[in-house]
C-alpha positions in Angstrom: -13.4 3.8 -13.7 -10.3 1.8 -12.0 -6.6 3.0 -13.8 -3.5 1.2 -12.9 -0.6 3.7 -13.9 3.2 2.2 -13.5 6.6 4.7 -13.4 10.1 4.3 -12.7 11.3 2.4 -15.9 14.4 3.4 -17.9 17.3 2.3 -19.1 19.9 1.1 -16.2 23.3 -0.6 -16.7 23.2 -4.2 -16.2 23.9 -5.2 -12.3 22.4 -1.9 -11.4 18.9 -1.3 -9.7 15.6 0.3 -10.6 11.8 0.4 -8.1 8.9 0.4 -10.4 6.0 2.0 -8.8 2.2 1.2 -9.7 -0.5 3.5 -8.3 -4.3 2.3 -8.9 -6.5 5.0 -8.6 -11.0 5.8 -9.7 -13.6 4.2 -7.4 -11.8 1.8 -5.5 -13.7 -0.9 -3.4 -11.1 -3.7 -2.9 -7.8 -4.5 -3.9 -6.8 -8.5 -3.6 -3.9 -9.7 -6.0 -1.3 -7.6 -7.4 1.4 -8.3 -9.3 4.1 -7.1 -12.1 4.3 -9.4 -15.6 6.8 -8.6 -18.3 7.0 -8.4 -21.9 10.0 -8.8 -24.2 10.2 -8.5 -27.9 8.6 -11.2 -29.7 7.8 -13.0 -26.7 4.9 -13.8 -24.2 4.1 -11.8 -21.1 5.3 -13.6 -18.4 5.1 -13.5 -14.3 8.2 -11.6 -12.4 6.0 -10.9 -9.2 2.9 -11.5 -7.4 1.7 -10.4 -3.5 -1.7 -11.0 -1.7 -3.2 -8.3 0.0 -1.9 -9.9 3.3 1.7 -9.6 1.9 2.6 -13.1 0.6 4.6 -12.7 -2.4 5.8 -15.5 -5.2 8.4 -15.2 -7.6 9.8 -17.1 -10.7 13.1 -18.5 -10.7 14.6 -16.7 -12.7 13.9 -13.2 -10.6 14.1 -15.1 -7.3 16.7 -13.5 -4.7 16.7 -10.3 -7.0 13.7 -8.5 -7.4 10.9 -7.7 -4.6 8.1 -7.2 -4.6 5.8 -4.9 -1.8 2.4 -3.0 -1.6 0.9 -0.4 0.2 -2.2 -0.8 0.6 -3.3 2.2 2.2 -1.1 4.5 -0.9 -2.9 1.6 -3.5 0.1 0.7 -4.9 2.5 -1.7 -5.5 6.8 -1.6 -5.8 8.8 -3.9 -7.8 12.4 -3.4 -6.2 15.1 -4.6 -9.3 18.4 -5.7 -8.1 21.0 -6.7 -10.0 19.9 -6.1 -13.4 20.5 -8.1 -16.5 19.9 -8.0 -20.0 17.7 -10.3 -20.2 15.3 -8.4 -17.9 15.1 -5.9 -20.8 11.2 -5.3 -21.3 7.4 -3.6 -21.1 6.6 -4.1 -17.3 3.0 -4.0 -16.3 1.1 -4.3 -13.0 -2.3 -6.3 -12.6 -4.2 -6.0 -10.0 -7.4 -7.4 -9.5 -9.6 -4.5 -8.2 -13.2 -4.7 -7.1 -13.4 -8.1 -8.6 -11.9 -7.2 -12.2 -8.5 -8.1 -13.3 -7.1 -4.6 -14.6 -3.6 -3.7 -16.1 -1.5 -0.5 -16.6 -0.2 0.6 -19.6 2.9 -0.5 -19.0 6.9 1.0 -18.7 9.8 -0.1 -20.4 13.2 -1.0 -18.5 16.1 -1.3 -20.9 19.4 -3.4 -19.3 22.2 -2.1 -21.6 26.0 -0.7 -21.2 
């Protein structure tokens, strides 16, 4: 059985910088996609990050030129780098990863932007 476990949320000031960590871990055959989505209050889960297993990574706009977004995929496991922190980047992040064929998702880890 394939888990995806995240750490490295918490609560940050805003225009500070947090690395979110996502370790996937069972009987591993292949790793492809990986990625981080994110889920405020009351809304949707959205995309922040994706990379390909060759390390081509995409980004929405609105995290674009802040956060980054690397794997290793000898360690299984992916990094979100968070720079410059705003409120509005205040929710439950969760990785995805689609490992030996099957979409999974950790359990996710809050990051709160707050003074």
């Amino acid at each position: 059985q394939v888990q995806l476990v995240e750490s490295g949320g918490g609560l940050v000031q805003p225009g500070g910088s947090l690395t979110l960590s996502c370790v996937a871990s069972g009987r591993i055959y292949s790793i492809y996609n990986m990625g981080w989505y994110r889920q405020a209050s009351g809304k949707p889960r959205e995309l922040v990050a994706t990379i390909t297993r060759g390390g081509i990574t995409n980004y929405p706009e609105s995290v674009k030129g802040r956060f980054t977004i690397s794997r290793d995929n000898a360690k299984n496991t992916v990094y979100l780098q968070m720079n410059s922190l705003k409120s509005e980047d205040t929710a439950v992040y969760y990785c995805n990863g689609l490992v030996n064929g099957v979409g999974s998702w950790g359990q996710g880890t809050q990051v709160t932007v707050s003074s």
